[in-house]
N, C-alpha and C positions, 0 to 999 in steps of 0.2 A: 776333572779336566784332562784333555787328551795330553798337555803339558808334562803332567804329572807320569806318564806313562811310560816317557822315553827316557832310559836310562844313560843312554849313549850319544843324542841330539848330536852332537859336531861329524863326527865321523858318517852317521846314517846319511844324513843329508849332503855332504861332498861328496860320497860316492854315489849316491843316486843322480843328485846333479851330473858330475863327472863321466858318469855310465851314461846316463842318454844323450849328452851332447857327444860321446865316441857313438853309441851306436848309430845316431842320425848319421853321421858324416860315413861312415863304414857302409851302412844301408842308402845312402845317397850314390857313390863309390860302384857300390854292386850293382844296383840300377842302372846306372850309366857304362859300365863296361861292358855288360849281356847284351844293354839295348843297341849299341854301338857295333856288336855283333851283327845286329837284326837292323842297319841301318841301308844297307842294299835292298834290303826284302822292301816293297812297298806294293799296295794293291791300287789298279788302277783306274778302277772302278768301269771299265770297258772290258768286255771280252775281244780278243782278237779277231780282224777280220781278215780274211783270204779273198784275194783278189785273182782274177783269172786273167791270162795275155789277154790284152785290148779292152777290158772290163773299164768302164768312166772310173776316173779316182778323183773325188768332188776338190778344188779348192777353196777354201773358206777363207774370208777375210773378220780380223777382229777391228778393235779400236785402235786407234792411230795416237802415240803418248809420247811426251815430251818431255824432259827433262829442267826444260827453260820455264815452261807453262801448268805442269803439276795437272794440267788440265787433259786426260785425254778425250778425243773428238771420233764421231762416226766413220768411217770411210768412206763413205759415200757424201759427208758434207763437202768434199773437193772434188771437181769435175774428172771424177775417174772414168773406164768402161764400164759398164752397167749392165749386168746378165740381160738377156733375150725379154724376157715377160717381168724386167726390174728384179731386184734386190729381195731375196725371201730372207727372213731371222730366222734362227736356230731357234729351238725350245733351250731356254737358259732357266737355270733354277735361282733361289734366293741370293744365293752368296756371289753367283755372275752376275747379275744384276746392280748388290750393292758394289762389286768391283769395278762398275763401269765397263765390264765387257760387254760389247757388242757385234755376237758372232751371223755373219754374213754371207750367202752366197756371191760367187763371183763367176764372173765371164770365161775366164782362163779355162780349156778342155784341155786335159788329162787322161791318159788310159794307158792303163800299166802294160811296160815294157815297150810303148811305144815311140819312138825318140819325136824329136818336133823339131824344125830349123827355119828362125826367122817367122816363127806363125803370126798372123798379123790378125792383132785383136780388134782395134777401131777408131777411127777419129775422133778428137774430142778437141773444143774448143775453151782453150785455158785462159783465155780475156787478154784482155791488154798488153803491153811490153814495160818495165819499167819505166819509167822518165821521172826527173825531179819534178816536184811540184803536187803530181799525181799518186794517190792514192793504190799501190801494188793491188794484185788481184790475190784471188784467195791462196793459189798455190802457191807463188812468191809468198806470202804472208808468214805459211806452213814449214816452209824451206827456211825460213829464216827463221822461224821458231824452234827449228831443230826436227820437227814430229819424223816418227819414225813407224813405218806399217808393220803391221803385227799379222801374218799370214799363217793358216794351218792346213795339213793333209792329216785326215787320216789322225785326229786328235794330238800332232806333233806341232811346235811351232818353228817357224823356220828359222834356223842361221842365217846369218849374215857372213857374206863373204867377200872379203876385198883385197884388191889385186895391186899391186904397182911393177916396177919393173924387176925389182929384185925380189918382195917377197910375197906370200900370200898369208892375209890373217882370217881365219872361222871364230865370228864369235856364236854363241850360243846364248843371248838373251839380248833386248831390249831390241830384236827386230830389224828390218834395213832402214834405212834412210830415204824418204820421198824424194831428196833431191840433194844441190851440193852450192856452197859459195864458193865462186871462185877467187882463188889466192889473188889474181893480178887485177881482173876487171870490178873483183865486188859484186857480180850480179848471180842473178839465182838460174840454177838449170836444174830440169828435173831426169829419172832416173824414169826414161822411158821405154829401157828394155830391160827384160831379168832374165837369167840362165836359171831355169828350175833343174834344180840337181836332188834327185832322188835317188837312194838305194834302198835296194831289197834283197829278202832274206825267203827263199824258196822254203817251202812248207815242208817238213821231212815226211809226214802221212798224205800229203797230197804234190803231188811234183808239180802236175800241171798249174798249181796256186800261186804264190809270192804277199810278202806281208810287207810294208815301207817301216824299214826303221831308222833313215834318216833325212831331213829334206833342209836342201840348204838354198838361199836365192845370192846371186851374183846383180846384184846391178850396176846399168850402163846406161850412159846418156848419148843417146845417138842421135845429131841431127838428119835426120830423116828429108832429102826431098822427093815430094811427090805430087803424085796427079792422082787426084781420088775419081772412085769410079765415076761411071756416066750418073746413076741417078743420085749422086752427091752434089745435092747444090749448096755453093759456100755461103750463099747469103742466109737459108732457113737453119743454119748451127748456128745457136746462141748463146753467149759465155756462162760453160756450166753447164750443157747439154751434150749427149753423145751420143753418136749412135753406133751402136753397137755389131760386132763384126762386121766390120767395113775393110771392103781390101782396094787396096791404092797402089799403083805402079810408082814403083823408089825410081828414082832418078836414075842416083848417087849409091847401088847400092852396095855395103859392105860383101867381103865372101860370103858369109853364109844366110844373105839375104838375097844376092843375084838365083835367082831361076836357072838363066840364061848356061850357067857351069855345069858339068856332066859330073860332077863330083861333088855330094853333100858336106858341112864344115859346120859343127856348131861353134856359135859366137867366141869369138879368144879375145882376151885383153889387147894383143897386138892387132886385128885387125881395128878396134874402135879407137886405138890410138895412137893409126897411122898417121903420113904425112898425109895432110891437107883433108883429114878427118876433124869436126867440130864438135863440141857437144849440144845438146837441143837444150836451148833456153825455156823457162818455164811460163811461156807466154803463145797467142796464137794456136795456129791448128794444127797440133801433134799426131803421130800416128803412134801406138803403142805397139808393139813387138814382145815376142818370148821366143825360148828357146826350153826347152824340156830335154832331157839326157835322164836315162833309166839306167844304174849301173846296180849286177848283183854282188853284194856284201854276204861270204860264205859266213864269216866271224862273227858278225853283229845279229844276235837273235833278237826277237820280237819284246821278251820279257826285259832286255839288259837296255834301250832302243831309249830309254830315258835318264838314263846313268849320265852320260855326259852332259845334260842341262842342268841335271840337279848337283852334280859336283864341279858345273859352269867350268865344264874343261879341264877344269883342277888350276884353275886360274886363283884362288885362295886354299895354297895346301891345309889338310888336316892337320898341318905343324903349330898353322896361327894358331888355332883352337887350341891344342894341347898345351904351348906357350901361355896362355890366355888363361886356359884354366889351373897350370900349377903356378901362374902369379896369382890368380885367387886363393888358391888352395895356402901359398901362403902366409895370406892375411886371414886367412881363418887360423892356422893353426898361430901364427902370432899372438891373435886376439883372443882366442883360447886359451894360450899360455898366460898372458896379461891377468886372463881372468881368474885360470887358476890359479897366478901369484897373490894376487888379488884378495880377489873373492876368497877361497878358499884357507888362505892364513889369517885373514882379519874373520872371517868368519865361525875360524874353530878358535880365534880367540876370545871371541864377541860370546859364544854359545858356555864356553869353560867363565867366564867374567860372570851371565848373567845364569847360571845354573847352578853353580855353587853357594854354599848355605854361608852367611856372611857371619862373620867371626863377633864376638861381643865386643872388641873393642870399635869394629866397623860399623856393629850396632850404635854404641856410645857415641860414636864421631856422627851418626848418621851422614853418612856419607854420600852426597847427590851422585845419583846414574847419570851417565850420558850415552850416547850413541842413538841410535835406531830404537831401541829398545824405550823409549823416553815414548814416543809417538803409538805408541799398542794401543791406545786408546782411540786414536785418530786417522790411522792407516788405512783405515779401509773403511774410513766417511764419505758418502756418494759425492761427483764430481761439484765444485761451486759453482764452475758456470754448465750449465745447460744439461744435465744426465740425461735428459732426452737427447738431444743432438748427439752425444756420446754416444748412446745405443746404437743408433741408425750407424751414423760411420762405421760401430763393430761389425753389426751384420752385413750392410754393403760391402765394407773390406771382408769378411769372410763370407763371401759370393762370389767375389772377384778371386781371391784367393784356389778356392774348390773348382771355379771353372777352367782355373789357368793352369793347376795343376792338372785336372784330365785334358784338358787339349794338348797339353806336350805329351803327356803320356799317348793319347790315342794318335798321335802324330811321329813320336820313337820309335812305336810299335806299326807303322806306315800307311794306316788308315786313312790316313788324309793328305795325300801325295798330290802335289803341283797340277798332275795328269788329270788329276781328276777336279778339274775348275770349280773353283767358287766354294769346294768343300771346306780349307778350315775357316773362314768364315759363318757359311751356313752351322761347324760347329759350334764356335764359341758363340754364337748367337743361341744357337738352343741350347747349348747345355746353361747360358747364363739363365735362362727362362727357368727350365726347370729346376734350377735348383735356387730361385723363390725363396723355395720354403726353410732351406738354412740359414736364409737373411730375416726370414719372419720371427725363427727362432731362436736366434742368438739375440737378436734385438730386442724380443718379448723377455727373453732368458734376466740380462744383465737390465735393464727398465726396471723388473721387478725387483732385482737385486738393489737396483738406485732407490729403492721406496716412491717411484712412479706412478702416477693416479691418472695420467691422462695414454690411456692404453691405446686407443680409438688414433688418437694423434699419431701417436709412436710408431705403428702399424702401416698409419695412412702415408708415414714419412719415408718409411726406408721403401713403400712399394711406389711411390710417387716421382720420391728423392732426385737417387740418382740417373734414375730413367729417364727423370723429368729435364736434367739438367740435358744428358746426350743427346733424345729426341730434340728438344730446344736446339741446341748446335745444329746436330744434322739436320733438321733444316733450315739454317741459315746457311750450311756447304750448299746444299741442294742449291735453295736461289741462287746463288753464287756460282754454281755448275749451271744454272739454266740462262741466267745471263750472259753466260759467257759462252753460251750452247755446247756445253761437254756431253760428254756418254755418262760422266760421274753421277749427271742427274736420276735421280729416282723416279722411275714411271710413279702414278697417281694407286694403280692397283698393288706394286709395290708395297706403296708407303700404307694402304689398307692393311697387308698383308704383317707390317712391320707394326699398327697399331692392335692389329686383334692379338700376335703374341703377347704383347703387352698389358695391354688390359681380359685380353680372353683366358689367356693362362699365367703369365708371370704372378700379376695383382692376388688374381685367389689361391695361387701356389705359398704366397706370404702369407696368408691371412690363415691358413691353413696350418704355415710352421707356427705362425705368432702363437695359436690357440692353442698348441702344444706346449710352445715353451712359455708362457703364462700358467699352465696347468701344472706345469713341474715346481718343484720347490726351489726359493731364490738362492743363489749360491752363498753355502755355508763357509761363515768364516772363523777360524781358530779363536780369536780375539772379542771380546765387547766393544764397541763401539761409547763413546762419553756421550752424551747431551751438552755438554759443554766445548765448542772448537778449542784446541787449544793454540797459541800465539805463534807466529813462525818467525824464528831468528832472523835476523839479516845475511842472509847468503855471500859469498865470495861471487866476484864477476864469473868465475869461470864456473859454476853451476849458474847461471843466466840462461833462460830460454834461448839469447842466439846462440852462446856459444854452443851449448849441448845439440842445438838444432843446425849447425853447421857442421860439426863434429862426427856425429851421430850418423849423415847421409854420404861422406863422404868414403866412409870406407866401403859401406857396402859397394855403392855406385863404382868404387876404383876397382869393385871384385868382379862387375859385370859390364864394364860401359866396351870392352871389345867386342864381344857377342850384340851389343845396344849397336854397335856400328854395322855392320853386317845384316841387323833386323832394318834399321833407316834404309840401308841401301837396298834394300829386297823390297819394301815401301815403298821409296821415293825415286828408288832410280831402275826399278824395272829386271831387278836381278832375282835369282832363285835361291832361295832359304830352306836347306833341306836336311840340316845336321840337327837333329831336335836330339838326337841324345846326348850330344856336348850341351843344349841348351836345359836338357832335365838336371845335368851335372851343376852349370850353372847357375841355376835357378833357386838349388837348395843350395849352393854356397851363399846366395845372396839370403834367403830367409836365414838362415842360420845365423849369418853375419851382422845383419838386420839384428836379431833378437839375441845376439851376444851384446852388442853395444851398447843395446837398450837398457839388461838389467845392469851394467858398469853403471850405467849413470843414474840410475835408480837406484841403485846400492848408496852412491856418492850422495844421490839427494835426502834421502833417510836419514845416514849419519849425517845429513848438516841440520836433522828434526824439521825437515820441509816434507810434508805429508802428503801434499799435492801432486802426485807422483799419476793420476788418471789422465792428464790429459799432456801432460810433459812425455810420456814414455809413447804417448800416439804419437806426438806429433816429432819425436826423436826419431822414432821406426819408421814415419811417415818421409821425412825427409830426403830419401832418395829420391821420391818423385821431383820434388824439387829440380835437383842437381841432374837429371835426365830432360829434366825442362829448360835448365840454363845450357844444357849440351846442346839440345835443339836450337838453339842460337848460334853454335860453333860449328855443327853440320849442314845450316843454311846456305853457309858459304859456297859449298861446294855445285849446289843446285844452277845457278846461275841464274835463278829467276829473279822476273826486274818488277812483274803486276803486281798493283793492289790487291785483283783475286789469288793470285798464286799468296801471298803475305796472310791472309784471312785464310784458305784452306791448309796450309802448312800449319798456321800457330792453331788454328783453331783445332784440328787433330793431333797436335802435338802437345796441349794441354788439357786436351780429353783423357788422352792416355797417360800422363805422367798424374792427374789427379785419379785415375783408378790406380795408377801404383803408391800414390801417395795413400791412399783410404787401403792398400793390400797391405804393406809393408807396416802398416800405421799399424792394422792391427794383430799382425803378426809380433810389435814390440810389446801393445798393452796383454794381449793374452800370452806371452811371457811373462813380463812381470808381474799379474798378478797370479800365475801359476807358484814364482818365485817368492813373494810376498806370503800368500800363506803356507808353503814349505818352511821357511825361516821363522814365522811368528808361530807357526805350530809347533817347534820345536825348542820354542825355550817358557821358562816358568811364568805366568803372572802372578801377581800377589793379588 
């Protein structure tokens, strides 16, 4: 017996224990300080492009997103101007797609270094005027739902900039606003002129060139009157049509839209909100307007040109984060302390009690054992309910697990940078595919360990499983986006493109690990197994499935739920997510955390001789997800949304995701503990 072997059992195994839970957190530590170095650096998947004085510089229009609605919408579903020969798409890949980006040409000319004053783009016919009774028009609708347009140059997207009389604010995400309610009247007006504000950054090997490294829009609600030209007739514009570069004589025109002045003025806040200036209501036949301003930026290079979107201005300092992570940091070393008062003194007690050769008179008393040590027989009996269903969840959670750690990794390391659209998506979608086959074979692995007969099943489950569950959901988002005619919706070739990974690769990527880890031999255990169950004591309340399962998720969750707030709002509210190395740091405080708590209570459940310890310790590890799911109900608030659809796309993605955390962390707990389990029964005698 390997029992017989160690002479030393207590001391061997606390410092083994004690050495790898410092090394993880040390190695966790190092990780995250280098990468945190390497946190500017990101690649952006475009090479730079040099533009020449007066060269076109295209602007592109995305999807229009709302905070109120959850739902973003096409641009052109609102009677906007509309390029010459309509609206051409961009070539989008997988992960813009499932983003609901919908990148668009647009009407707006452009040509660098060239300024623009007042250029007048085209009539468009915005339907009806408010009144009670009556049903708003679509732009009213929009305005009122918050939606905000999402504009690009030159693979940037635009700031938003706005003015009052004392100050100016630039934001750097979630886009300008279509339009505005007014404070006194309640009614809607739209934002029918924009200051396109570009700077550039002259090319040091080419002078005559220039590269845009920042583009910000100003809008303005200017009522416009005018007399559109001769062959505009008003009666063939129909609500929701437009025709495109239409120029019309302004009445009323501000400075820098009169002709008639020998002096050029681009648009100023003071002149659209002079006296007896009004703003254009979102109703009726608008004229839309811009103004264009080229300024050179000596400072701001091409390569630095996306620093300020992705550190959002520094509008949430690096302070949060560091705050954030030495409160976890913490609770790890707490619970580490906990453990080693713990674990480590009852264990070198437990090991000297049951290793020592027992005295004649203890022979004589025959003296009943208790603790942990009582259960060797029983400890490592397959699950009672379902060791199939067990398996699957190990392997699902260790897919989810392996995927989530390379995509932060490949994301620290800046591979998969904002700039480059739709990338971590498109990652985590394939790296989930390919790696299949680690879910094939942890699940064939521990099946056979369960003494499992139905392999074929087991196989057919975890490749089925949880694919089956999210494909299911998303598409019920999808109809639910199509209903409500979003961009969120999945094209039909898409959703092809979404079922051949699936069954084309993921399915035989499993079937592939399974047949491996079936071929391996089942994990060996220190201990004999009885044929006979033995009886389990009546438990204290506080080893109960709830409490251990409320207990259990709470700390890890209090060691991650800052960074959780900061992920929601980069999700839900349209902001950039861009510190993946505080989230690498994070990520392993939570596993660790996770899998600290799990064996406490598994140690606790042992010595109460409750054996059952395979599906308690999943679902102990498991239980963050939880409590990130009940969070999602306390970060709802902030949304302001009031739909049915927005209620069904929020919870529905929000218990997609807290059950792949609950199946990660799940089994992060059980492959500790039974890592922990045959450590400790390997190391003391049986008789």
């Amino acid at each position: 017996s390997k029992a017989h072997k160690l002479h030393h059992p207590p001391s061997n195994v606390i410092q083994q224990a004690t050495t790898a839970t410092t090394d993880i957190t040390m190695r966790s530590l190092l990780v995250a300080i280098l990468l945190q170095g390497a946190q500017g650096f990101y690649l952006p998947g475009v090479n730079p492009y040099s533009f020449s004085a007066g060269e076109l510089v295209k602007l592109k229009v995305n999807k229009m997103t709302s905070q109120k609605t959850l739902l973003p919408v096409d641009y052109y579903r609102l009677p906007f101007c509309q390029p010459e020969n309509g609206p051409k798409m961009d070539h989008e890949n997988l992960g813009e797609f499932l983003a609901g980006d919908r990148i668009e040409s647009s009407p707006y000319r452009l040509n660098m270094k060239v300024d623009m004053y007042c250029e007048q783009l085209c009539i468009t016919n915005l339907g009806r005027g408010e009144q009670k009774g009556i049903s708003p028009n679509k732009m009213v609708r929009a305005i009122r739902k918050n939606y905000h347009n999402n504009w690009i140059v030159d693979n940037i997207p635009a700031a938003s900039k706005v003015e009052d009389d004392t100050t100016v604010t630039t934001r750097y995400w979630q886009g300008f606003p279509v339009g505005f309610i007014a404070s006194d009247t309640k009614k809607a007006y739209v934002h029918n002129h924009v200051n396109i504000e570009i700077q550039y950054h002259s090319v040091e090997t080419e002078p005559d060139k220039a590269r845009v490294v920042r583009f910000t829009i100003e809008p303005f609600s200017i009522k416009h009157d005018f007399e559109a030209s001769a062959d505009d007739d008003d009666d063939s514009v129909e609500e929701g049509a437009a025709r495109p570069f239409k120029v019309a004589d302004i009445q009323n025109p501000i400075e820098s839209c009169n002709s008639k002045l020998g002096k050029k003025e681009h648009t100023r806040y003071e002149m659209v909100y002079a006296r007896g200036r009004e703003p254009q209501p979102a109703s009726g036949r608008v004229l839309f307007t811009y103004d264009v301003t080229w300024t050179e930026n000596k400072q701001l290079h091409w390569a630095s040109r996306w620093d300020v979107y992705l550190s959002m201005d520094n509008a949430i300092p690096a302070k949060v984060h560091w705050l954030s992570i030495a409160n976890s940091l913490v609770i790890v070393v707490v619970l580490s302390a906990m453990i080693a008062a713990i674990l480590v003194r009852n264990l070198r007690r437990d090991f000297n009690r049951y290793n020592r050769l027992a005295t004649d008179e203890e022979k004589a008393e025959d003296q009943e054992e208790f603790g942990w040590k009582l259960v060797h027989a029983d400890v490592f009996r397959p699950p009672s309910f379902s060791p199939l269903l067990m398996a699957v969840c190990c392997g699902t959670g260790a897919q989810l697990l392996c995927m989530s750690v390379l995509t932060i990794l490949f994301s620290a390391m800046g591979f998969l940078s904002p700039s480059n659209r739709g990338a971590l998506i498109m990652a985590q979608l394939l790296l989930y595919v390919l790696l299949g086959s680690v879910a094939g074979y942890v699940t064939a692995r521990l099946y056979k360990t369960f003494k499992g007969k139905s392999w074929q099943k087991a196989t057919a489950a975890v490749a089925f499983g949880f694919p089956g569950i999210t494909f299911g959901l998303f598409l019920i988002m999808n109809i639910v986006a199509l209903s409500q005619g979003s961009s969120d919706a999945v094209p039909p070739l898409t959703m092809f493109v979404l079922l051949f990974l699936w069954f084309g690769i993921s399915t035989p990527l499993v079937f592939f690990g399974a047949y491996f880890g079936y071929k391996q031999e089942a994990v060996e255990f220190p201990v004999n197994t009885s044929s006979i169950p033995r009886q389990v004591p009546d438990q204290p309340w506080f080893m109960g499935l709830p409490f251990t399962f409320a207990v259990g998720g709470i700390l890890p969750f209090g060691a991650c739920f800052v960074e959780l707030y900061f992920i929601l709002a980069s999700v839900w509210m349209d902001q950039y997510y861009y510190v993946f190395a505080f989230l690498l740091l994070v990520f392993a405080i939570l596993v660790i955390t996770a899998a600290e708590i799990t064996v406490l209570f598994n140690y606790f459940q042992l010595c109460g001789e409750n054996y059952h310890w395979w599906w308690r310790s999943f679902s102990t590890g498991g239980s963050t997800g939880v409590y990130v799911f009940l969070y999602s109900f306390v970060y709802f608030k902030q949304l302001e949304a009031n739909s049915f659809a927005t209620y069904v796309l929020y919870f529905g993605y929000m218990g997609l995701a807290s059950l792949g955390l609950f199946l990660m962390t799940g089994f992060v707990g059980l492959g500790t503990c039974l890592w922990f389990n045959k450590t400790i029964y390997g190391s003391i005698k049986i008789d």
